[in-house]
KEDO-10519 format. One record per residue: residue in one letter; x negated, y negated, z of N, C-alpha, C in turn. Coordinates in steps of 0.1 Angstrom, whole numbers, plus 5000, padded with zeros to 4 digits. Layout:
N
AXYZXYZXYZ ...
//
This chain:
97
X854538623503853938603516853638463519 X853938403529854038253535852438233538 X851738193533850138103539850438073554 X849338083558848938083575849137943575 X849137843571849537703576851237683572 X852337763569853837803568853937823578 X853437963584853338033598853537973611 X851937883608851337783622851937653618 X852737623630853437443625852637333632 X852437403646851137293651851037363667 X849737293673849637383686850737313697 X850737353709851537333714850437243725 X850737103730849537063737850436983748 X850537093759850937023771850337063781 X850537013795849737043809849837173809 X851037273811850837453805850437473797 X850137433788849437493774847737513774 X847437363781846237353782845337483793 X846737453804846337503813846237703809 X846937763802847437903802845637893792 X845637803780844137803771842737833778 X842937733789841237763798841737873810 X842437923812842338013820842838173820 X843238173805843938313802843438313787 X842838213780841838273770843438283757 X844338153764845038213755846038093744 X846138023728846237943723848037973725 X848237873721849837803724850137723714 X851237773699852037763686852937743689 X853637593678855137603674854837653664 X855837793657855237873648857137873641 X857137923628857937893617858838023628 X860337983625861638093628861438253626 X861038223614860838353608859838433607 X858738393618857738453612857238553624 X856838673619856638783632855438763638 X855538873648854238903653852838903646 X853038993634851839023630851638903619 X852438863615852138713606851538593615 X851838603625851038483632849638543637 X849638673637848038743643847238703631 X847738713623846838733607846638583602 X847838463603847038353606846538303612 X846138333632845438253636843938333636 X843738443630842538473628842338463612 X842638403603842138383592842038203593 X842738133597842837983603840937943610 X841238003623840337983633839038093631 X839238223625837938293622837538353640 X838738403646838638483658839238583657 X839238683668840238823669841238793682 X842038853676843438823683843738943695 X844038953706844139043714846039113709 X846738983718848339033717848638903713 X849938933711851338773704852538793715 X852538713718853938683729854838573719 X856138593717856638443711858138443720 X858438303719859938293728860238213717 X861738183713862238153709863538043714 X863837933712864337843718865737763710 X866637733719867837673713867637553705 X868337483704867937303703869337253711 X869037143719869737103728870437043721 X871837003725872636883724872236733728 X872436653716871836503718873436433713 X873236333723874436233723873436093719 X874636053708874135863710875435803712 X876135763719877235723720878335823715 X879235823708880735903708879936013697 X878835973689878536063679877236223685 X877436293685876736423690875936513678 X875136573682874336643670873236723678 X872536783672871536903680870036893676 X869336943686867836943683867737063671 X866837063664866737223655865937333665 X866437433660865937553669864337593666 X863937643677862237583675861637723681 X860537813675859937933683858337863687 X858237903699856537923703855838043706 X854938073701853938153703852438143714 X852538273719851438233728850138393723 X849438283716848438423715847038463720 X847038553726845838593735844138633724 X843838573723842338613722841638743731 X840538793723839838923728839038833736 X838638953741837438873752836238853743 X835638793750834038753743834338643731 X835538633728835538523718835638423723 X835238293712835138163714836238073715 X836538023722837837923720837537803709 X838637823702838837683695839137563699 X838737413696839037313705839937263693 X840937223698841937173689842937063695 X842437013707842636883718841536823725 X840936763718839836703722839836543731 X840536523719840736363722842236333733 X842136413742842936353754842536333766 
//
């Protein structure tokens, strides 16, 4: 079994991210390829010490990058978006922006 910091790679901290956090009660993961639904429920409530409602994850290509005649690819990358129960506390984990 992979440890909850395998799982969790880091949050995901942009203008939607922030934004879906304060208004849908809901955190935003770049989370490992491999790892399911219920492995990321079970790390971010053993991580942060909350209850997890649902797991949404999308999963993403990696783009083509060019530097002149030589070409190569971004690595393929999944995020997760997981909803919190109600009545629980949000974790701050972007403070300093």
């Amino acid at each position: 079994m992979k440890s909850a910091y395998q799982v969790l790679r880091r949050p995901v901290i942009t203008e939607k991210g922030l934004g879906v956090k304060e208004t849908e009660a809901t955190l935003v993961f770049e989370v490992s390829l491999k790892a399911t639904k219920t492995e990321i429920k079970q790390a971010v409530q053993s991580i942060f010490k909350v209850k997890v409602d649902s797991v949404r994850t999308a999963t993403f290509e990696g783009k083509e990058r060019r530097r002149g005649k030589f070409t190569g690819y971004r690595p393929d990358w999944k995020k997760a978006y997981v909803r919190l129960k109600a009545g629980e506390k949000m974790p701050e984990y972007a403070e300093n922006l």
